[in-house]
C-alpha positions in Angstrom: -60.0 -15.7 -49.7 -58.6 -14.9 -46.2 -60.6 -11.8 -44.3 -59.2 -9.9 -42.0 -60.8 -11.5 -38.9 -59.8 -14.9 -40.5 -56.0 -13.9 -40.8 -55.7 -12.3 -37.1 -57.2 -15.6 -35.7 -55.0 -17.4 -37.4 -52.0 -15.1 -36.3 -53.0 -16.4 -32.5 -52.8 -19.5 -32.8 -50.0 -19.1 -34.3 -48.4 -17.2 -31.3 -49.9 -18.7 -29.0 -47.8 -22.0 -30.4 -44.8 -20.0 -30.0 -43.9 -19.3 -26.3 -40.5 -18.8 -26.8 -38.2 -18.3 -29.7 -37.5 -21.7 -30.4 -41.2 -22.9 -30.5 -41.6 -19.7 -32.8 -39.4 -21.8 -35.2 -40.8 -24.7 -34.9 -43.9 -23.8 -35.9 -42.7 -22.0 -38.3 -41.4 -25.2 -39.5 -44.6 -26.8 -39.4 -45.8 -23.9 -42.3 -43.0 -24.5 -44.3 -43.4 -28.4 -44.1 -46.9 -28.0 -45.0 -46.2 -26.1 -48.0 -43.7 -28.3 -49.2 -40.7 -26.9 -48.3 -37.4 -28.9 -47.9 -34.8 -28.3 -45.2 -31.1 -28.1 -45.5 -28.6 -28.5 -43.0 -25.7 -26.5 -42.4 -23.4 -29.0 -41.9 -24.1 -30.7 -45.7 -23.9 -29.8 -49.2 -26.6 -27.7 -50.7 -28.2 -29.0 -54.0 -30.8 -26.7 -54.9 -32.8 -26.2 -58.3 -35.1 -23.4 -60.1 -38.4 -23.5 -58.5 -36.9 -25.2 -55.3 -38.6 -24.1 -51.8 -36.3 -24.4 -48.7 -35.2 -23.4 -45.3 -32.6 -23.4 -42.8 -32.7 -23.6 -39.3 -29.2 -22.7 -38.6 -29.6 -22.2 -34.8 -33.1 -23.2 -32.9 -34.1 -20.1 -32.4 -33.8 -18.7 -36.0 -35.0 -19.8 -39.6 -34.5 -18.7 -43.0 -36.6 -19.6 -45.7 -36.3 -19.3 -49.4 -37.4 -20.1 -52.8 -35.7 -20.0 -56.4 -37.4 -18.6 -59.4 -37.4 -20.3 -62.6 -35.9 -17.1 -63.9 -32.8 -16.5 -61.3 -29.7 -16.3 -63.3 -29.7 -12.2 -63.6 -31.8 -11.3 -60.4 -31.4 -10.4 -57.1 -32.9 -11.1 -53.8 -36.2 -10.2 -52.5 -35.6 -10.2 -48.6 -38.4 -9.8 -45.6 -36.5 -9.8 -42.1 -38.0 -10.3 -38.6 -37.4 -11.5 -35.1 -38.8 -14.3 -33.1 -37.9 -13.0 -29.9 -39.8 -10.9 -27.2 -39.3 -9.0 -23.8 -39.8 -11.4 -21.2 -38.1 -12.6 -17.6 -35.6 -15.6 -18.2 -34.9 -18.0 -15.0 -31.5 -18.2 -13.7 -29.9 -21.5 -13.7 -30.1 -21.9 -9.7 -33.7 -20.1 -9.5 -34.7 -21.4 -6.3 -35.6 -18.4 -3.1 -37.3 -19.5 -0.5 -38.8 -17.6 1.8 -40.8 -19.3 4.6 -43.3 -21.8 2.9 -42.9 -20.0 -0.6 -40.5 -21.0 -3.4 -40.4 -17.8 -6.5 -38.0 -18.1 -9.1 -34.7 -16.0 -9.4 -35.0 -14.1 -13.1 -32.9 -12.0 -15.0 -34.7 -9.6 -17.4 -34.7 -10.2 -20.8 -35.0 -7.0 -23.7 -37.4 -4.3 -22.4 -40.6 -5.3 -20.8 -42.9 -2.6 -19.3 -42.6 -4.7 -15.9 -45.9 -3.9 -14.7 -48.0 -5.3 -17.3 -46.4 -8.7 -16.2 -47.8 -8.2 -12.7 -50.8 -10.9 -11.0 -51.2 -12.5 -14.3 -51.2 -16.3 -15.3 -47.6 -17.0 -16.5 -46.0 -20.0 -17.9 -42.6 -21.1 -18.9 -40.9 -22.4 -21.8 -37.7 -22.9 -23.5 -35.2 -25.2 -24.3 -33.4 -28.2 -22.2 -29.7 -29.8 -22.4 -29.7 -33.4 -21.3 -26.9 -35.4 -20.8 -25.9 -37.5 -24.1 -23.3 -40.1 -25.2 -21.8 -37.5 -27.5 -19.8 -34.9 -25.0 -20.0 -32.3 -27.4 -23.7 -32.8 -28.4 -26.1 -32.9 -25.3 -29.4 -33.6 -26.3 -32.3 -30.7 -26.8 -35.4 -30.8 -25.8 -38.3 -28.3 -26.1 -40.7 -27.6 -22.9 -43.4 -26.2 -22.3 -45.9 -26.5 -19.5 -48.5 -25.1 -21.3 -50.6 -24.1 -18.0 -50.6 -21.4 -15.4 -47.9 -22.6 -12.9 -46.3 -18.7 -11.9 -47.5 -15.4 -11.0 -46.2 -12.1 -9.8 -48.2 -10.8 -7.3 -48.5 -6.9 -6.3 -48.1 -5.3 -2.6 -51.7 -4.6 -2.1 -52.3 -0.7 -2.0 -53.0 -1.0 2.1 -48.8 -1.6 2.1 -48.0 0.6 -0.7 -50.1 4.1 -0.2 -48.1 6.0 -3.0 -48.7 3.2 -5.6 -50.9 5.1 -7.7 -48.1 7.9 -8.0 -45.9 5.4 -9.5 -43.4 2.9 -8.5 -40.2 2.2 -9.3 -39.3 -1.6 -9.8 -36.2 -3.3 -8.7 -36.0 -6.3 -11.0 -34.2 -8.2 -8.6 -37.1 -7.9 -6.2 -40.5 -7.1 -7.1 -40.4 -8.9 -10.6 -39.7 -12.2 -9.4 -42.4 -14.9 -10.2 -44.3 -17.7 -7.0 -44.0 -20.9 -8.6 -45.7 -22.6 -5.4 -45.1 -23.5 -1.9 -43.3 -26.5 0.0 -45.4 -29.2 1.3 -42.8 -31.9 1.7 -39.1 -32.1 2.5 -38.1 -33.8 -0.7 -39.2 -30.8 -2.6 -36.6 -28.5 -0.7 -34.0 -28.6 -3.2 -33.9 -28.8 -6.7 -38.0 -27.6 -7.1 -37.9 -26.3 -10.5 -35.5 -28.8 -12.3 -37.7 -31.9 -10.4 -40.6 -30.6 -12.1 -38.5 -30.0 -15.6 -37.9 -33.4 -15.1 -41.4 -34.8 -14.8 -42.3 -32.3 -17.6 -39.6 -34.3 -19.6 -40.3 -37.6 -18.6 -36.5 -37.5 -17.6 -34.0 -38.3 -14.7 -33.2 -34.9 -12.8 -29.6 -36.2 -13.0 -29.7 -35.8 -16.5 -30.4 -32.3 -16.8 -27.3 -30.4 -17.6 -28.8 -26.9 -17.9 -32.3 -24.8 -19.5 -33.3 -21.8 -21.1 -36.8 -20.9 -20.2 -39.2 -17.8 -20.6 -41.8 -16.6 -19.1 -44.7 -16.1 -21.2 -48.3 -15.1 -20.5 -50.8 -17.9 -20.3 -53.6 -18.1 -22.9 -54.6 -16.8 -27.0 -55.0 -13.4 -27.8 -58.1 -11.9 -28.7 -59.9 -9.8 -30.8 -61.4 -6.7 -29.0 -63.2 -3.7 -29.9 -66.8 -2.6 -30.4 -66.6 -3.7 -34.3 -63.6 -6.4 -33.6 -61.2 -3.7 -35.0 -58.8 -5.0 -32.9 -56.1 -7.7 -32.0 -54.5 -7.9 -27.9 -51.8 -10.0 -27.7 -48.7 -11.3 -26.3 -45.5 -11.2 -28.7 -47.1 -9.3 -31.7 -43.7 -7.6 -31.2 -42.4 -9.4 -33.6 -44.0 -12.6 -34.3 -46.9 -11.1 -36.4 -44.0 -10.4 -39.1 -42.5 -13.6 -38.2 -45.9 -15.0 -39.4 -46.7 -12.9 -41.8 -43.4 -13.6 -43.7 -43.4 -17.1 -43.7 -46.9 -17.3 -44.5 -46.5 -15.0 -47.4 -43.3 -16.8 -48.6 -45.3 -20.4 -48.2 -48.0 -19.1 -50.4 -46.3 -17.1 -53.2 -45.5 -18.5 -56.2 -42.0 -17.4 -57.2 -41.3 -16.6 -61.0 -37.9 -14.9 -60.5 -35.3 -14.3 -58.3 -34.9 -15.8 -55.1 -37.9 -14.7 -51.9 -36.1 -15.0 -48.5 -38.1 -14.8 -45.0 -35.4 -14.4 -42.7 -36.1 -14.5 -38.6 -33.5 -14.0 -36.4 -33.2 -14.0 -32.6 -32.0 -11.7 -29.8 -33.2 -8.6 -32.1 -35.1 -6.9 -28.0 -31.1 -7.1 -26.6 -29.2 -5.9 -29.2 -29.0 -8.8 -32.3 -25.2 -9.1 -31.2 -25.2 -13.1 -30.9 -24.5 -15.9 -33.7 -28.3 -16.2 -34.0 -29.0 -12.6 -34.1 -27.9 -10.3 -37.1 -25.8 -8.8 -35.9 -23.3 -11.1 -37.4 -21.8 -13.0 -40.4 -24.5 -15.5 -40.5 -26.6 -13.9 -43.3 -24.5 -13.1 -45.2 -22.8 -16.3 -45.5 -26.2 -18.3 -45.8 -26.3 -15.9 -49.2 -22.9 -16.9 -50.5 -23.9 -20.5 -49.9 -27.3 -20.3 -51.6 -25.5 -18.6 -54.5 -23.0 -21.1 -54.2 -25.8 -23.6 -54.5 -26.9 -21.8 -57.5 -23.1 -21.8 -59.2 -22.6 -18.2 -59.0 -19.5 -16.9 -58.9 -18.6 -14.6 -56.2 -18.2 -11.8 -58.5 -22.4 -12.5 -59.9 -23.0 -12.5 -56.0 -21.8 -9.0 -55.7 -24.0 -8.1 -58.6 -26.9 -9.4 -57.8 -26.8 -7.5 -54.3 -27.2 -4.4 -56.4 -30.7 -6.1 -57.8 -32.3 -6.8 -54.1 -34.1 -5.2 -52.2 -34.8 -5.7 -48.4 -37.8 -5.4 -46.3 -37.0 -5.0 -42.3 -40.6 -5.6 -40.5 -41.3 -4.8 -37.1 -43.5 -3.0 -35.0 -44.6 0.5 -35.4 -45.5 3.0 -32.8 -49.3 4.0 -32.9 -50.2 7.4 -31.9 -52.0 6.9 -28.4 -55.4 8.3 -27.5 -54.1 9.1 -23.7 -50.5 10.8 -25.0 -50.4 12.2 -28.2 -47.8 14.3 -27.2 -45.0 11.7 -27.3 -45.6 11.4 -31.2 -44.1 13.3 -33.8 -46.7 16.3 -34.7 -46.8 15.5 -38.2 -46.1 12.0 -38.9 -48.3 9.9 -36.6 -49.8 6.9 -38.2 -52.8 5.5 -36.7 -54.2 2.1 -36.3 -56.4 0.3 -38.9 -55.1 3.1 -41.3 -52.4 1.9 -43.0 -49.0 -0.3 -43.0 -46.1 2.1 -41.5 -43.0 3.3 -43.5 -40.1 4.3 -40.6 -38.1 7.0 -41.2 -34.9 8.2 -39.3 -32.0 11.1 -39.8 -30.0 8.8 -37.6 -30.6 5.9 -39.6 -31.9 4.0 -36.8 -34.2 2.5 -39.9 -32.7 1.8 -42.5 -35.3 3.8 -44.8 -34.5 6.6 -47.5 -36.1 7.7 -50.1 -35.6 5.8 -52.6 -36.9 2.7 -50.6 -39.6 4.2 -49.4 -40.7 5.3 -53.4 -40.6 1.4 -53.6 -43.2 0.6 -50.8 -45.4 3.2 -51.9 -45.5 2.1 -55.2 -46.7 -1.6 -54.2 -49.1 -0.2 -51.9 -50.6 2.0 -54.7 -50.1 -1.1 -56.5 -52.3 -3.2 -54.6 -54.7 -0.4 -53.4 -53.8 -0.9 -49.5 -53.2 2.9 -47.5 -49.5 3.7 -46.3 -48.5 6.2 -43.3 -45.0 7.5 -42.0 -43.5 7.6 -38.9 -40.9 10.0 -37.6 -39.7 10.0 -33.8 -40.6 13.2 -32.1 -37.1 14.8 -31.6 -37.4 15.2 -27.9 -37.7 11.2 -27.8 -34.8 8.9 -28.9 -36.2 5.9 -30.4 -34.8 1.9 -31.0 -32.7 0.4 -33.6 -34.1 -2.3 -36.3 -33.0 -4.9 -38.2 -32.6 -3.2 -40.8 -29.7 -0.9 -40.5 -28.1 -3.9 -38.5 -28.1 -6.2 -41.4 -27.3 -3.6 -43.9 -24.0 -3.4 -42.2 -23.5 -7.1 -43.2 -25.4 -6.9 -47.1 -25.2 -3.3 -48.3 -28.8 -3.9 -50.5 -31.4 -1.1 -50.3 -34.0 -1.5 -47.6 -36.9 0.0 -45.8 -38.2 -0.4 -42.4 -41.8 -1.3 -41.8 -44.3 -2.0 -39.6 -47.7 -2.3 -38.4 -48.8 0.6 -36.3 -49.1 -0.9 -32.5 -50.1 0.4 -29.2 -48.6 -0.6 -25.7 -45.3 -2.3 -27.3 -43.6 -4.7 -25.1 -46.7 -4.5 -23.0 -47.1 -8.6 -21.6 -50.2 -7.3 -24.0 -50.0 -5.1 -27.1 -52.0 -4.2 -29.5 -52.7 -3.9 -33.4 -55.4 -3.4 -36.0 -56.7 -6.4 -37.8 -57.3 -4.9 -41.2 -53.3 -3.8 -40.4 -52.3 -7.1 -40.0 -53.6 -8.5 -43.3 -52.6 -5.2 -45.3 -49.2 -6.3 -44.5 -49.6 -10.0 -45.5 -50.7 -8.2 -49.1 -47.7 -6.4 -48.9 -45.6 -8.9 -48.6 -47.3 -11.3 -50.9 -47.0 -8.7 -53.0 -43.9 -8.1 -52.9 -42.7 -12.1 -53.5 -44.8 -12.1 -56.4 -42.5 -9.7 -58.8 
């Protein structure tokens, strides 16, 4: 039976094996393979059966996985959503600046980082790369990732900057930009980065067309704390529910209805993209696995009405150095609970009625529960969840583990959180 110190290490391999979004799907792909899983392509026909296990990468940077009960006809989905993206710095397609010997990188900012926690620490890149191909409209992708410390962003020692302990406000167009190295020979004048893509690659530079690469921080997370209580981490926020989904779909067995783990991109800048969810491709991947099934459109409808959706993300921990900034009542804590999110707005997608529903599976399966409520003075983000309800009206809650220091280049959750969740969820596939 997996421990909670078992399931966080686990959890950091598994990030650390996902740099960017699309190597967040590919390993993701790995778990499903492994469990026996079976892909299906957008492009072909669907032929599914009762008890069937599949996925669907419809765009590399998101996956959707499912399984069919043997009892489907009359039931409805059982949906976990979460995102494989993260706040990072992206590299601009002519990234070169030199400025006498030194070559840093040109970046545009991706989501919301807190910029200084990316600041004289080991950084990477990864991402994907179109090469030239026979087929005009199909370049060929390939996946890089140098896998070793080869950027930093270094601070203005204190001796040049006085008042930097009074705070400093960053321009992202200057003091976030990553040193990638320095020229020692006229060839590597031009064309630095994409020479080194290329060796990376194994590839001609001339057949480069273009890239999409992340920074990332270097390195696995680890488990802190005076009694390990603690797990520090790059991209908990969100691939922790990326992994705990998928992990919890792998290993469920599925009696009725249909499970779906679905991870979508672009969730940190807004979810607006064909890969994010912010758009038709959900829902249509449901009418073609009812399709699959031979519902009729008007059973489709239906069964919406029997589903249920769980949005997973992060959850804001109260913090030890500003407990102001939480609500006064409702401020969950870390290692105490999973986190049911709650807004007037609707910025979750929670009510009551949902939330009656998590609270009875927790009960359920003996694992604690807290609430969280913004503090009014303090406007807080949007989730999947009332995105994707836009799309497919099904009742939904938003969830989450309780974190500290979120889109930190480090944040930080509970262990015994993290695998409360995975019960959850497990849980919650098993009905």
């Amino acid at each position: 039976m997996r421990t909670s110190m078992s399931y966080a290490k686990d959890l950091m391999t598994f990030i650390k094996n996902s740099p960017s979004p699309y190597h967040g799907v590919i390993e993701g792909k790995k778990l499903l393979d492994r469990a026996g899983f079976t892909e299906l392509k957008m492009k072909d026909e669907w032929q599914m059966q009762r008890g069937g296990k599949y996925y669907i990468i419809p765009y590399s940077s998101t996956i959707i996985a499912f399984t069919v009960g043997e009892l489907v006809d009359d039931m409805g989905y059982k949906i976990i959503l979460s995102h494989t993206d993260s706040p990072s710095f992206k590299i601009k397609p002519i990234s070169e600046i030199k400025t006498e010997n030194y070559i840093t990188l040109n970046t545009e900012v991706y989501g919301g980082p807190i910029y200084y926690t990316w600041l004289d620490r080991p950084l990477s890149l990864a991402g994907k790369v179109a090469l030239k191909s026979d087929n005009l409209m199909k370049p060929t992708i390939k996946y890089m990732d140098f896998k070793k410390s080869v950027l930093t962003i270094p601070s203005l020692a204190i001796h040049m900057n006085r008042d930097v302990n009074e705070g400093v406000k960053f321009n992202p167009q200057k003091d976030t930009l990553p040193l990638i190295g320095q020229i020692n020979d006229v060839l590597e004048k031009d064309n630095y980065l994409v020479s080194h893509i290329a060796k990376e690659l194994d590839v001609e530079v001339d057949d480069i067309l273009d890239f999409e690469l992340f920074l990332y921080l270097i390195g696995e997370g680890n488990i802190i704390g005076i009694n390990d209580e603690f797990a520090q981490s790059s991209r908990l926020d969100n691939l922790a529910m990326v992994y705990s989904s998928l992990s919890a779909i792998a290993s469920t067995e599925n009696e009725s209805g249909i499970n779906i783990a679905a991870c979508f991109d672009n969730e940190e800048i807004g979810s607006r993209t064909k890969q994010g969810a912010d758009s038709v491709m959900f829902a249509n991947i449901l009418d073609r696995i009812s399709l699959g099934l031979s519902r009729t459109k008007t059973k489709h409808y239906r069964m919406l009405d029997e589903s249920f959706m769980i949005s997973a993300d992060a959850a804001h921990a109260l913090h030890p150095n500003a407990v102001e900034k939480n609500d006064p009542t409702n401020k969950p804590l870390i290692n105490e609970g999973i986190v049911i999110k709650l807004s007037a707005k609707q910025s979750y997608a929670t009510d009551c009625e949902s939330t009656g529903v998590i609270q009875q599976l927790c009960d359920n399966i003996n694992i604690p529960y807290q609430k969280y409520v913004n503090n009014s003075t303090i406007p807080g983000g949007k989730t999947l969840g009332p995105i994707t309800t836009s799309y497919v009206p099904i009742k939904t809650v938003d969830v989450g583990v309780p974190m500290l220091a979120m889109h930190s280049v480090n944040e930080l959750v509970g262990v015994k959180d993290l695998l409360d969740m995975d019960k959850l969820f497990s849980k919650f596939y098993s009905l």
